[in-house]
Every structure is written in structure tokens, then in C-alpha cells.
N, C-alpha and C positions, 0 to 999 in steps of 0.2 A: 570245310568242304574238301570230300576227298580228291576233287582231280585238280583244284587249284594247288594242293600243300607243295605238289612235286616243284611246281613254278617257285613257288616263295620260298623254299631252300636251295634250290637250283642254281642262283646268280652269281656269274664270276666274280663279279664285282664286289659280294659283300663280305665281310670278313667279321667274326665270329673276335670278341673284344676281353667276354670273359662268360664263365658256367660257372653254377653253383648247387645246390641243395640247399633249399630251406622249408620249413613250414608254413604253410599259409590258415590264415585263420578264416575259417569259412563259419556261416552262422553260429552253429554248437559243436565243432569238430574241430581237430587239428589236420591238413592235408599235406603228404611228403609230396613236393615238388621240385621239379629240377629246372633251373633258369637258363634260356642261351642267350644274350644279350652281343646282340650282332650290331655294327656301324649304323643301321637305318630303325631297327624296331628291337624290342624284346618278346621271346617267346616264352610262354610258360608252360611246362608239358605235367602232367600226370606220372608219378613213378607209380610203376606197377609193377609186382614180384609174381612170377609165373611158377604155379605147383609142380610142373615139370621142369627138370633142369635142360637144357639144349643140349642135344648131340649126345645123349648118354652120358658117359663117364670123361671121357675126354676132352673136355671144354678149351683146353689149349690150341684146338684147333677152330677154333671159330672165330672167324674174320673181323676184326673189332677194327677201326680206325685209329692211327697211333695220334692223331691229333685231340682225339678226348681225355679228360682227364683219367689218372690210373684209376680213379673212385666210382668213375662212369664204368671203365671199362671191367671193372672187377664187376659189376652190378650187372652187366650185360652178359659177363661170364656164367654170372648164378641162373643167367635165364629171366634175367629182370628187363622191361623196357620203358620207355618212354611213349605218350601217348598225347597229342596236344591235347590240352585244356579249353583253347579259348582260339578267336581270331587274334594274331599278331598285335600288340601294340606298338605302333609308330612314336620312333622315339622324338617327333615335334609334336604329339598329343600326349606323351606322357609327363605327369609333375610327381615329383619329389618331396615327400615332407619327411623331415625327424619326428619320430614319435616317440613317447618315454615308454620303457618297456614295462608289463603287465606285472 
């Protein structure tokens, strides 16, 4: 829901624990994903590569946040974003398993 997202990123309180990029396996596809796993929930967003690049030629100017990683920030540079996926998962309903890989 777009006017709730602003509140659920918004809270002083919560602090961002770690990010990452992985693949998720969606029925017959592979999907690029980028993970925020914050103190209370994990988020899973959509990487998306935009056919235009931002700002022209100059992208060293575009306001990126020094606290993402340099991998996010290169990626935001090319004019790539992030896009949520899904409602937030709470991390007292999420479970964990090891799985063997494919």
C-alpha cells in the first residue's frame, strides 16, 4: 500500500541489521532481489534496471545515501531501483530453514 510504505520505513527506532542481493525462485523463473533486514521485519524489494540512466551523463551527482552499500549505490547510480515486492515480513512470523542447494 502506497501511503502506509512512508510509515513502515519512517521509524527512528528501527535499525537496518544487514542488505543483500539474492535470487528468489519464483514458480519457473529466477528473480533479482535485494533484501533489507531491519531489527523488527525483513523487506524484500524488486530490483529493477531503468532504460534510461538518471541525470544524463553526470550521475556523480545524484543524491544516493552513504549508509547503503557501495553495490546498492552503484546500481542506483546506473538508474536502477528498488521496488517492494510483497507486505513486510515480521521477523516473530518468520522461520528459517537450511535447504540443500539445487
Amino acid at each position: 500500500r502506497e501511503n502506509s510504505s512512508e510509515k513502515i520505513l519512517s521509524s527512528a527506532n528501527r535499525l537496518l541489521l544487514h542488505e543483500g542481493k539474492l535470487m528468489l525462485a519464483e514458480s519457473t523463473r529466477l528473480l533479482d532481489v535485494y533484501l533489507f533486514l531491519f531489527d523488527d521485519f525483513l523487506l524484500i524489494t524488486k530490483i529493477k534496471r531503468n532504460k534510461k540512466k538518471y541525470g544524463g551523463s553526470d550521475t556523480s551527482l545524484i543524491p544516493i545515501c552513504p549508509s547503503l552499500t557501495p553495490e546498492l549505490q552503484s546500481f542506483i547510480r546506473e538508474g536502477g531501483f528498488c521496488s517492494v515486492l510483497d507486505q513486510p515480513i515480521p521477523l516473530d512470523r518468520l522461520i528459517l530453514k537450511n535447504v540443500e542447494p539445487v
